[in-house]
C-alpha positions in Angstrom: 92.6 110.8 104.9 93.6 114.4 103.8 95.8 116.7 106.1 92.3 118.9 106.7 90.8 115.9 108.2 93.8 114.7 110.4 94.3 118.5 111.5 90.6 118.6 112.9 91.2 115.3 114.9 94.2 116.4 116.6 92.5 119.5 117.5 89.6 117.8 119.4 92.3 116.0 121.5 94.0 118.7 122.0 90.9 120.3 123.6 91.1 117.3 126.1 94.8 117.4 127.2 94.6 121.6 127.5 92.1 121.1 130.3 93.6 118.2 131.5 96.7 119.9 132.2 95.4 122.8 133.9 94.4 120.9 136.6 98.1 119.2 136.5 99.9 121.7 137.0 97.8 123.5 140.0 97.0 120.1 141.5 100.0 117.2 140.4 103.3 119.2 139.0 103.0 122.3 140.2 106.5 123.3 138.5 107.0 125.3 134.8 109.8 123.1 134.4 109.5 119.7 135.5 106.3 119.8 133.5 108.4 120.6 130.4 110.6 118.6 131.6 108.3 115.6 132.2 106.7 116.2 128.8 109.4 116.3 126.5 111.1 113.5 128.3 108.4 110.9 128.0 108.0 111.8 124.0 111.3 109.6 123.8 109.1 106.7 123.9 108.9 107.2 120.1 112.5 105.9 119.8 111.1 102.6 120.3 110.3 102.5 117.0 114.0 104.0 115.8 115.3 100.4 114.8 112.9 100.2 111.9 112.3 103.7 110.7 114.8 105.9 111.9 117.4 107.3 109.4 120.4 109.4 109.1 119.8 111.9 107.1 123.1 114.0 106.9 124.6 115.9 109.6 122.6 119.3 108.7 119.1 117.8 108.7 119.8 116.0 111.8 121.1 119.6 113.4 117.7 121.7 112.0 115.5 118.8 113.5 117.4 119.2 116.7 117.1 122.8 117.1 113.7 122.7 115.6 112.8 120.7 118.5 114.4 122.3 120.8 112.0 125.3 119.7 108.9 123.3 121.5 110.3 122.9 124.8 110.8 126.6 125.1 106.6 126.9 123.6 106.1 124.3 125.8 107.7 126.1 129.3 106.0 129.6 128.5 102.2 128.0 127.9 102.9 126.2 131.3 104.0 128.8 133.1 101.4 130.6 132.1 99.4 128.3 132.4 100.1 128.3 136.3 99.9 131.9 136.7 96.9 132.9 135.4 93.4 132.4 134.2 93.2 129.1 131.4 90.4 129.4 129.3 91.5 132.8 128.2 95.6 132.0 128.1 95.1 128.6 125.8 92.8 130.3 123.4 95.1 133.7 122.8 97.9 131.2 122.5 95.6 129.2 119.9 94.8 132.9 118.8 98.4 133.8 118.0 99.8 130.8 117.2 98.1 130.9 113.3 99.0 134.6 113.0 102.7 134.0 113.3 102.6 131.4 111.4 101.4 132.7 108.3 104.1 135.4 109.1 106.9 133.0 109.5 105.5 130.4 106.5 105.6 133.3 104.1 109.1 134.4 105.0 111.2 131.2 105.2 108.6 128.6 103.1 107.6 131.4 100.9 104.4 129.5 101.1 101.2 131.2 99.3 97.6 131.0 99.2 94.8 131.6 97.2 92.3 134.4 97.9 89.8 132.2 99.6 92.4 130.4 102.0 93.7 133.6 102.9 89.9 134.8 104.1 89.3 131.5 105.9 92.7 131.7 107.9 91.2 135.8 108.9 87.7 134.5 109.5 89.5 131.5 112.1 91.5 133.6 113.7 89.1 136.7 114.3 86.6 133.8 115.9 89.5 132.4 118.0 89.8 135.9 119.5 86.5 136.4 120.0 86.5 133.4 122.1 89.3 135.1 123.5 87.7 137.8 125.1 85.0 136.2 126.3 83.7 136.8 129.9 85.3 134.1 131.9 82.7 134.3 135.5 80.5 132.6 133.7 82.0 130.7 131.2 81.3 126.9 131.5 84.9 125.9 131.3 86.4 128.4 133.7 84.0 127.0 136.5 85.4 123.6 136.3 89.1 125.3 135.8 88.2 127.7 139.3 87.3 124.1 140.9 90.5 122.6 140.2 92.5 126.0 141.7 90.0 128.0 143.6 92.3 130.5 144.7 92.2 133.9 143.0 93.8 133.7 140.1 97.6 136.0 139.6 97.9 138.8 136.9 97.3 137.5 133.7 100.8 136.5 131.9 100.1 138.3 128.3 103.8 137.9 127.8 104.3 134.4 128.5 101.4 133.5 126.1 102.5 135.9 123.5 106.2 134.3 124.0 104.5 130.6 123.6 102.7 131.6 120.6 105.3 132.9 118.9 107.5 129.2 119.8 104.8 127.2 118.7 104.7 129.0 115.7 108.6 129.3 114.6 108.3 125.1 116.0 105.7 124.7 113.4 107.5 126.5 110.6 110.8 124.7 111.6 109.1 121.1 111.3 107.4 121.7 107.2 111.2 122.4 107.1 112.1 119.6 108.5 109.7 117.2 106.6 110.6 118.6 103.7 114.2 117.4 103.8 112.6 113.5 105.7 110.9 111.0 106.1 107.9 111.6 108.6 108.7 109.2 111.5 112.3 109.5 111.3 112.2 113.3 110.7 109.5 113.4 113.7 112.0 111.2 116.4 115.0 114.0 115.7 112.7 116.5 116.6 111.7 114.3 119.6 115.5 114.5 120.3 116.3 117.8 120.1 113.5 118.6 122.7 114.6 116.2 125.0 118.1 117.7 124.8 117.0 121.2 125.4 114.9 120.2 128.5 117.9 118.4 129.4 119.9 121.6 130.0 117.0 122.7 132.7 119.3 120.1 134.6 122.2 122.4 134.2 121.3 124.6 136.5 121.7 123.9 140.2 118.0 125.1 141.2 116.2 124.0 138.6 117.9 120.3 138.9 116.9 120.4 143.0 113.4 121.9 142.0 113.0 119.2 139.1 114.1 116.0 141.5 112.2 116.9 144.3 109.4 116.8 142.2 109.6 113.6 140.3 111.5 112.3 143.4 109.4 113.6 146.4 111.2 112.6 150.0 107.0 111.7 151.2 106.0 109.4 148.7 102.5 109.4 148.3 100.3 107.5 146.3 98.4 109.9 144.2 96.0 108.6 141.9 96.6 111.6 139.4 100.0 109.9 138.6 98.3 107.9 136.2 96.1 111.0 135.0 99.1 112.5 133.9 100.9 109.4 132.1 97.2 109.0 130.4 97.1 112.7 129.0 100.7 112.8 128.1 99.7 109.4 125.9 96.7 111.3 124.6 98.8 114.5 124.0 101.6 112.4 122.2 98.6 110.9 120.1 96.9 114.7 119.1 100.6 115.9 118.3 101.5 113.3 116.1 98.3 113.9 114.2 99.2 117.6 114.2 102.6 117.2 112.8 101.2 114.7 110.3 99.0 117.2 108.8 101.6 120.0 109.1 103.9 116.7 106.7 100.9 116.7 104.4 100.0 119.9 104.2 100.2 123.7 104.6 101.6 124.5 107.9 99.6 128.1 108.2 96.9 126.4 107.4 97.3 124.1 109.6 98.2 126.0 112.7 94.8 128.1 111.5 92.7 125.1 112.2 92.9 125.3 115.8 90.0 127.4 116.2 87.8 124.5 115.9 89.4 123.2 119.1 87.7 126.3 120.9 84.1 126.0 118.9 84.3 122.7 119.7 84.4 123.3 123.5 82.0 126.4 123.1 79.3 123.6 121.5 80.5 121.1 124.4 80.5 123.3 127.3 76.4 124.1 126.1 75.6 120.5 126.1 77.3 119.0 129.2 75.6 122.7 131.3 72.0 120.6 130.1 72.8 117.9 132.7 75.2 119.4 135.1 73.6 122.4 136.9 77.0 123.6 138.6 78.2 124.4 135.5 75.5 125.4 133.7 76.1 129.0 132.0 74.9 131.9 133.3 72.7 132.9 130.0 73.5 136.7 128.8 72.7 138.3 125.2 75.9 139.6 125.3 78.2 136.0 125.4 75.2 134.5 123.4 75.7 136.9 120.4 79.7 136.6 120.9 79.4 132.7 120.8 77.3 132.5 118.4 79.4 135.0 116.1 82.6 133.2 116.8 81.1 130.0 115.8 79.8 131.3 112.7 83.1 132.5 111.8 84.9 129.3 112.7 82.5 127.3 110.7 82.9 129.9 107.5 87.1 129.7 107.7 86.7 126.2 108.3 84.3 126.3 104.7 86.9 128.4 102.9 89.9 126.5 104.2 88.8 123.1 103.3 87.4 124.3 99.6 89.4 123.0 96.6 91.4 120.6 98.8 
């Protein structure tokens, strides 16, 4: 299976654990940082495997895939935080939105990765539709109505920081990883980088109120049994699953590229969000020209970068 192929897969899981954790954080852990926390934590599952296919690389590769790592738990903090304070549909997708741009900025600096003339339009054509999801109009929007259901009260300011901060640590996390598998193995190279974001969310501890606000939420004093415990552990399995894919593909293939991909996460849920509004009226769309010429322009452009990416794979 190519990297194209796996890249696509790991988006359309992604999709899933995005919304998933939306309602999370508003409803289950309500904190930035035990999320994080939480997240990065339960990745070290993966050292299970470390008696067969972990490896020493030398003391320099085992440093890069530590701080390399330690680059997703800060992405990983901002997108939750905002995440938490503001709308979701619009804050994934601008994250999604930048993510690609600084990328290819980042790639071409420190990888010195090129492209031909026709990647190079399909990574413009992916991102313009990402934005253009973007900016939809959110009252209506199919996704934001189940989102408003999970939190119904007003949404805060929107955090255009925080997003722009996560995008940017995805993307230098994304660029630090080709690095990374450049120098190892895939499943040892990914279980450093495991590490090192363990060990950064480990220094969360450090700090006297983020160690009470962190134990008071994994350790509550009135324990209740919450059924959403095990909606959590389930989308932290499926988000372990999408992000191995997605570093897989980034092991196989061009990392811009890549990271460029993720728009058809967002035409995928523009495509979904029409089909489940057929048989569930309370989230049915509220039909405009406006969003239907938007959508429909986005798509188109997904689908053509998605054309010009894969050609001559």
């Amino acid at each position: 299976m190519s990297w194209f192929s796996i890249a696509i897969i790991s988006y359309f899981l992604m999709a899933v654990v995005n919304l998933t954790d939306k309602f999370l954080i508003d409803n289950v852990v309500k904190s930035s940082k035990t999320y994080t926390f939480l997240v990065c934590t339960l990745s070290l599952f993966i050292f299970l495997a470390a008696p067969w296919f972990l490896e020493f690389p030398g003391w320099r590769e085992v440093l890069l895939a530590v701080l390399s790592g330690s680059l997703f738990t800060a992405a990983t903090f901002f997108m939750y935080e905002a995440l938490r304070r503001s709308a979701a549909s619009q804050t994934i997708i601008i994250i999604g939105g930048l993510v690609p741009v600084f990328t290819v900025l980042l790639s071409f600096a420190f990888l010195r990765e090129y492209f031909f003339t026709h990647q190079i339009g399909g990574l413009i054509l992916l991102i313009s539709g990402t934005f253009l999801i973007a900016f939809l109009p959110t009252v209506t929007s199919f996704w934001e109505k189940i989102w408003h259901n999970f939190h119904p009260d007003k949404y805060k300011r929107r955090s255009w920081r925080l997003a722009v901060l996560a995008g940017f640590f995805y993307a230098a996390f994304f660029v630090a990883t080709k690095e990374v598998y450049l120098q190892q193995s895939f499943i040892s190279g990914f279980m450093w980088l495991r590490l090192g974001a363990f060990l950064a969310a480990a220094l969360l501890l450090l700090e006297p109120n983020s160690r009470r606000e962190i134990i008071q939420q994994i350790f509550p004093k009135k324990k209740n049994k919450n059924k959403n415990n095990f909606l959590f552990l389930a989308n932290q399995g499926l988000g372990a699953l999408s992000s191995i894919l997605q570093n897989y593909a980034i092991f196989l293939g061009p990392v811009a590229m890549v990271a460029a991909l993720q728009g058809t996460q967002y035409g995928a849920l523009i495509v979904l969000s029409f089909l489940l509004g057929l048989f569930i009226k309370q989230y049915k769309e509220k039909f405009t020209w406006r969003i239907f010429w938007q959508k429909l322009i986005a798509l188109l452009l997904i689908i053509g970068g998605l054309y010009l990416t894969a050609f001559q794979i």
